[in-house]
ROKETI-771736 format. One record per residue (C-alpha): residue in one letter; x, y, z. Coordinates in steps of 0.001 Angstrom, whole numbers, plus 500000, padded with zeros to 6 digits. Each point is the difference from the previous one (the first is absolute). Last residue first. Layout:
<rs>
aXYZ ...
</rs>
This chain:
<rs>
x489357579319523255 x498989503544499077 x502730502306499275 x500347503268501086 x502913500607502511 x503554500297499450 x501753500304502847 x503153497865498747 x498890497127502494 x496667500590498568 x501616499325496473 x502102496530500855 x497318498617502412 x497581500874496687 x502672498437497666 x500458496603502315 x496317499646500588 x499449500226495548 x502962497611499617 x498250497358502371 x496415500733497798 x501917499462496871 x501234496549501716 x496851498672500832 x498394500718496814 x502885498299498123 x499602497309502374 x495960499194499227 x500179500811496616 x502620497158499683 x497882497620501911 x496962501118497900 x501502499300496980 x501332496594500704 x496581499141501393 x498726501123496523 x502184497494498023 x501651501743497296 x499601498147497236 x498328502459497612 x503355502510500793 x502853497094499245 x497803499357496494 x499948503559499012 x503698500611500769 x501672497180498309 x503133502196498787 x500932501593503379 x498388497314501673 x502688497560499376 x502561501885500980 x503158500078497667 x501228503689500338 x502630500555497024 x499123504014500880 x496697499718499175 x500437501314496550 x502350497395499420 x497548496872500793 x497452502367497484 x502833499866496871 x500934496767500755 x496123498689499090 x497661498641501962 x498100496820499503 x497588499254502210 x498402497170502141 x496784499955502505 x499649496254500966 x496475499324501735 x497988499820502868 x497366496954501318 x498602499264497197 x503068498194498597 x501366502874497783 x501825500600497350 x501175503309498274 x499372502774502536 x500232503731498648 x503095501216500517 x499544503167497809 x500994499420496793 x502642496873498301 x500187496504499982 x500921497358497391 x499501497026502271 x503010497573500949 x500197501207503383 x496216500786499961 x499610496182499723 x502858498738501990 x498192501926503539 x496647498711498685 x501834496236500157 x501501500789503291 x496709500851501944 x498540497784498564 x502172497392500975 x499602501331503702 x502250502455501710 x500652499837503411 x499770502018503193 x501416499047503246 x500230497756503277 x496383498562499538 x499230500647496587 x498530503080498603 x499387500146496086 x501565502137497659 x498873502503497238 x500701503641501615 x503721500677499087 x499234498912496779 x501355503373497919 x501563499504496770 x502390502946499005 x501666499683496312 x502766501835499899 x501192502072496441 x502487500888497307 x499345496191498597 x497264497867500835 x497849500092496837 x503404499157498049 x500766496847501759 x502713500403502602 x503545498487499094 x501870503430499535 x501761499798503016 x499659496764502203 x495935499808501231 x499194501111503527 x497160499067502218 x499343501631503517 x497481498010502037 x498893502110503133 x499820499609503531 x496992501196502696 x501342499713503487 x499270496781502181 x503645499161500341 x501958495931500274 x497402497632499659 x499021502135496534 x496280500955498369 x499472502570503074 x498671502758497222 x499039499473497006 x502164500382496909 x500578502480497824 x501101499387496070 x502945502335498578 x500794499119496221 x502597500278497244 x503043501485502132 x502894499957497602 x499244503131498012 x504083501447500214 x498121503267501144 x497542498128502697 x503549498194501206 x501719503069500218 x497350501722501997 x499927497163502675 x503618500393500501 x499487503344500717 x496864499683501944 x501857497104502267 x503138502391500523 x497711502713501694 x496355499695499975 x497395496859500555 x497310499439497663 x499730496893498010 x502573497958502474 x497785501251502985 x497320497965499137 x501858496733500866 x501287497669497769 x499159496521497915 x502363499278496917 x499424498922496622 x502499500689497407 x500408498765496009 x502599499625497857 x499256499108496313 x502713501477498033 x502638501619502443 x499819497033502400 x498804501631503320 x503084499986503103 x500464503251499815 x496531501058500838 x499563497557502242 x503094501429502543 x498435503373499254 x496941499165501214 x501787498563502781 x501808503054500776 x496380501894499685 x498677498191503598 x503412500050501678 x499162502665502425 x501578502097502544 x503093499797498556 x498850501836497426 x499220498683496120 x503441500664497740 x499187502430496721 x498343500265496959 x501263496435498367 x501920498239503242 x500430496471498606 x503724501151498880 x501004499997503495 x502794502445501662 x499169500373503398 x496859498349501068 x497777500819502666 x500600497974503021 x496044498892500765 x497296500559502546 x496969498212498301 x496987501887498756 x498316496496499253 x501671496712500235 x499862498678495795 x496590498714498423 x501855499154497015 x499579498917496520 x502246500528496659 x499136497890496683 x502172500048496886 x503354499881501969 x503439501813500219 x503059499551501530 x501908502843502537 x503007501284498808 x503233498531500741 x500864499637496571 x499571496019499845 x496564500593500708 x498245500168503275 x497845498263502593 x501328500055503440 x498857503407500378 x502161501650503364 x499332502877501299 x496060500751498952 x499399496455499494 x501362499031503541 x500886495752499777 x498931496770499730 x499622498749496247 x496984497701498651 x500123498757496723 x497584497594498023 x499245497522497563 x498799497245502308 x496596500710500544 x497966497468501126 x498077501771502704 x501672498674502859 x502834500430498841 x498991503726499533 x499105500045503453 x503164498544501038 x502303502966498667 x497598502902500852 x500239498585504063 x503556499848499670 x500527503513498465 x497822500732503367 x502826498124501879 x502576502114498652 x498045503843500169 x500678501911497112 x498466498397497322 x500837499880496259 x498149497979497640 x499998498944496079 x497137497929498136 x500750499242496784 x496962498999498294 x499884496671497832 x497669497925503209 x497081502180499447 x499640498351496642 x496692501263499003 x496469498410500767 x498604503562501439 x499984499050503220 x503775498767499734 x500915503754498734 x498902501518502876 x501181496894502334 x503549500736498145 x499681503774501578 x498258499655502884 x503137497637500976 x502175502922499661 x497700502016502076 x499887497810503100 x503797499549500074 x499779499861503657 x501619503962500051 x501100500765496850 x500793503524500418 x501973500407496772 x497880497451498354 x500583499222496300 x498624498122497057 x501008498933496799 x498197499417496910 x500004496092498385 x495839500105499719 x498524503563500788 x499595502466503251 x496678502377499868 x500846502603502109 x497008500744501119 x498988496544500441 x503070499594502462 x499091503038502124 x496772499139500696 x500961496148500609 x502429501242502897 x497581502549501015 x497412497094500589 x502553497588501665 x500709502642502808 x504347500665500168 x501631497587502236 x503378500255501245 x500796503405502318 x496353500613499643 x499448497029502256 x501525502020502593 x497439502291500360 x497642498003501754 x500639496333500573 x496726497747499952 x498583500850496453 x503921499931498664 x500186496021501239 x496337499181498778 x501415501367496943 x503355498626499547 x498558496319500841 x497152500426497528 x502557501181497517 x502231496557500687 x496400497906499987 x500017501310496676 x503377499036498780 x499337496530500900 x496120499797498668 x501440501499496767 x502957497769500200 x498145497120499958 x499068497761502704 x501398496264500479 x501978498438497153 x501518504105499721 x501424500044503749 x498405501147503009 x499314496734501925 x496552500858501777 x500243501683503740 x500956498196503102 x503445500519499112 x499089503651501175 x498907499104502918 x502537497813501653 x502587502929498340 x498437502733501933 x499785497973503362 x503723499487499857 x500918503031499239 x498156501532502992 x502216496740501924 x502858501760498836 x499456503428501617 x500391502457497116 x501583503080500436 x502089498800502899 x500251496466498484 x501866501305496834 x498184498719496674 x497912503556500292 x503332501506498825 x499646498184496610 x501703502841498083 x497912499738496797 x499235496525498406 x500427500714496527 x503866501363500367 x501094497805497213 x497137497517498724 x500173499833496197 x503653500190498702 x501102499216503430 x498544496831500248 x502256497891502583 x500503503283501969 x496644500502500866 x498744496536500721 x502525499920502464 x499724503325501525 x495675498965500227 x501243496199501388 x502938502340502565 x497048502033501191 x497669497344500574 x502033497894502308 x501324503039501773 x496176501019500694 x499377495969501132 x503134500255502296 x498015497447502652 x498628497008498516 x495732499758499788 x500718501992496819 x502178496917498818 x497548498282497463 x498863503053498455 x503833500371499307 x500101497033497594 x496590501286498373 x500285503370499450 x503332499057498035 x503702500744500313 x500912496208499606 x501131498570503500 x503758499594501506 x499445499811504158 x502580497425499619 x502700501826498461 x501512499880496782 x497731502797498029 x498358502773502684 x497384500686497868 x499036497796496482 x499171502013496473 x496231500648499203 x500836500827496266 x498164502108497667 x498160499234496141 x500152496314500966 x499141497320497201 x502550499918497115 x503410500467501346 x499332500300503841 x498464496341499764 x502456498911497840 x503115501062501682 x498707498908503638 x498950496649498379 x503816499511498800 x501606501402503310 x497541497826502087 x500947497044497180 x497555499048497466 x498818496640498965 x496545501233497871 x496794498206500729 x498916502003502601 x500731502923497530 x496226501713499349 x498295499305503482 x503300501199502190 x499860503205497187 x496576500980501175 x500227499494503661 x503229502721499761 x497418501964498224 x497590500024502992 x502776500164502155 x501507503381498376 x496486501211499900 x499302499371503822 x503121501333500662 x499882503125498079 x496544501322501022 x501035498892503736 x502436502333499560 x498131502853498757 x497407499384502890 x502778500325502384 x501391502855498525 x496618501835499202 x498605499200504408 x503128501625501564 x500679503296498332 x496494500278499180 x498754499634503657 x501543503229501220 x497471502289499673 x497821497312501791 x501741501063503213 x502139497489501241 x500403496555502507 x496273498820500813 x498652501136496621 x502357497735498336 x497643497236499803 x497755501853497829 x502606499931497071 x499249496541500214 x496270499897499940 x500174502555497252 x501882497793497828 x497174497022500790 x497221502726498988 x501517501179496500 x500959496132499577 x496276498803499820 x498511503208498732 x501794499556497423 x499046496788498739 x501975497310500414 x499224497486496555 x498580496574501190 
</rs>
């Protein structure tokens, strides 16, 4: 009988559940993915192990001999042996170890199977499993470990004779969810909402054999969006590139199993700064370029401005905030024929002063922005502000109905509340794609609309953006729609203070005149 997903979803729960009594859920992930991940690899590395026994019991073969065939022509990894020549000697599998957790050392028993593992597929598996520090038993007591590992082998064998990927990689998402629902803002740090993600990725539109890069990558979440896009649509999601870097080492480990986990093999994930240090470049030093650029990167984050960069067109963002540096970091890194940029930002990127309005100025003049879109409000684990989708095409690669000009979408009000925030439904994204790909121009009327409010989208021309002093607030150019949504309350809250205040300033000037001795106004 196939596992379903509910099946595994709730057994992988069950486990993470056990460490409630040792951490805060924030820290489940760092625990719970390697585990799972290795189990993943074991059970598949038996199951195929199984396989070849069946297919060559007939054939007299040595231990070197069968080891040589098997990793020749069946294994895609190796589960090598730990502590070789001694008696505690056991294969680095979930299994063999499984067997010892009543021992003490379990957490140094683990460790050295995941360093094992490790450095016996470095091609594939180098750095995968993060630092491991909750292997130690002061982070982790080991019979906490224990317990987790009883439960999780009490879910399904995860390997391909038993569930698919699709039911493997989604109980992975389900995991990263239920994980980011139960941490606060620290699940922004790795996980990026699913319906942004898919937003973004139909925006953008990625194609068979294109590449695809991350910046921010985070759990990978987005790079995967990007072959599921194409999946959904019975193309070859499996040709794209897909390219990563992460600053945070165990989070690169997170992004690293999850695509495992979703089949995808053709894929690089670096650790390291972006903004200092890009790990992917050309043979020049500069920084390499892709067809398709996405990132929901840590907003408004304190930064050491660069020096001497070539990815600083109109100027270096402050210190204060990163938010334009890693526009600029995308920029750069868009092929020069088709390259394309999606990234999620604050408000504050389309109108702040200073350095940010100068760089923001170039970019209007070179005509790289193609569209703004706002977003609701509390979408993201990590801030309840209203963000914005910025989209940029590589100079000179807009169509000709785009060019000299932003289109403005507004859907900050189509979303539906959910328990910890707001969310988008398919409808909402679908309209949302629709007046993207709409010829639009007036007033800001609404496009679509799901009876419950619509899109309002508008095409404005350079010559208006300049006229407003390269200003890129929304409701500067989708006035009419901003002032018919007004919600009354609103209104009367804000009447309400402004009212206040005026009568404050009014006491303050009569104290101020009657104090002068001038007499002869009423109060």
């Amino acid at each position: 009988m196939a596992v379903t997903q509910q099946e595994i979803e709730n057994r992988l729960w069950d486990a993470a559940d056990e460490l409630r009594v040792a951490m805060p859920e924030a820290q489940y992930s760092s625990v719970v993915f390697p585990l799972m991940f290795w189990k993943y690899l074991s059970d598949t590395w038996e199951h195929t192990h199984q396989t070849f026994l069946k297919e060559n019991e007939d054939l007299d073969l040595s231990a070197e001999e069968a080891d040589e065939v098997e990793y020749s022509n069946y294994q895609t990894f190796k589960i090598p042996f730990i502590f070789p020549g001694t008696v505690a000697e056991s294969r680095a599998s979930w299994s063999s170890i499984l067997a010892t957790v009543a021992q003490h050392g379990l957490g140094q028993r683990v460790r050295a199977s995941l360093q094992a593992i490790e450095s016996a597929n470095p091609d594939k598996f180098s750095r995968l499993f993060g630092s491991m520090i909750w292997t130690s038993e002061a982070v982790l007591p080991g019979e906490v470990l224990a317990s987790v590992m009883r439960t999780m082998d009490r879910a399904p064998k995860m390997h391909e004779g038993n569930m698919s990927h699709d039911v493997l990689g989604g109980a992975y998402e389900y995991l990263l969810k239920r994980f980011s629902d139960g941490s606060g803002t620290r699940a922004g740090q790795f996980f990026t909402p699913r319906e942004v993600v898919e937003l973004i990725i139909e925006l953008l539109d990625p194609k068979n054999h294109e590449s695809v890069y991350d910046p921010t990558c985070g759990s990978g979440g987005m790079l995967i969006a990007s072959a599921n896009f194409l999946k959904a649509r019975g193309k070859r999601g499996y040709t794209l590139s897909l390219n990563g870097q992460e600053a945070v080492t165990d989070t690169a480990g997170v992004a690293r199993m999850n695509l495992f986990m979703h089949n995808l093999t053709e894929f690089k994930v670096e650790v390291g700064d972006t903004l200092r240090d890009p790990r992917f470049k050309k043979p020049d030093g500069s920084v390499k370029q892709f067809d398709v650029i996405v990132a929901n990167p840590p907003y408004s984050l304190k930064w050491k401005p660069w020096t001497n960069d070539p990815r600083a067109i109109g100027g270096v963002a402050p210190q204060s905030s990163a938010d334009w540096a890693f526009v600029q970091h995308m920029i750069a890194s868009m092929d020069s024929k088709k390259g394309r940029a999606g990234v999620v930002l604050p408000h504050g990127v389309l109108f702040r002063g200073g350095q940010e309005a100068a760089i923001r100025k170039r970019v209007l003049d070179d005509d790289l922005l193609e569209a703004v879109i706002g977003l609701p409000a509390n979408l993201f684990y990590s801030t309840s502000i209203p963000t914005a989708i910025l989209v940029f095409r590589a100079p000179g690669t807009k169509v000709e109905q785009r060019q000299d000009g932003v289109l403005f979408i507004d859907a900050s009000h189509r979303f539906t509340k959910a328990k910890n925030r707001n969310i988008l439904t398919d409808a909402d994204i679908a309209d949302t794609v629709t007046a993207y790909h709409s010829d639009l121009e007036g007033d800001g009327t609404p496009v679509a609309s799901d009876g419950e409010g619509g899109l309002s989208a508008r095409f404005v021309p350079i010559t208006e953006v300049v006229a407003n002093g390269y200003d890129l607030n929304i409701g500067r150019y989708i006035k009419q729609a901003a002032a018919e949504r007004e919600d009354l309350g609103t209104l009367i809250d804000a009447y309400n203070i402004a009212r206040a205040e005026r009568q404050k300033t009014e006491q303050r000037m009569l104290a101020v005149l009657s104090a002068a001795g001038i007499e002869g106004f009423d109060e």
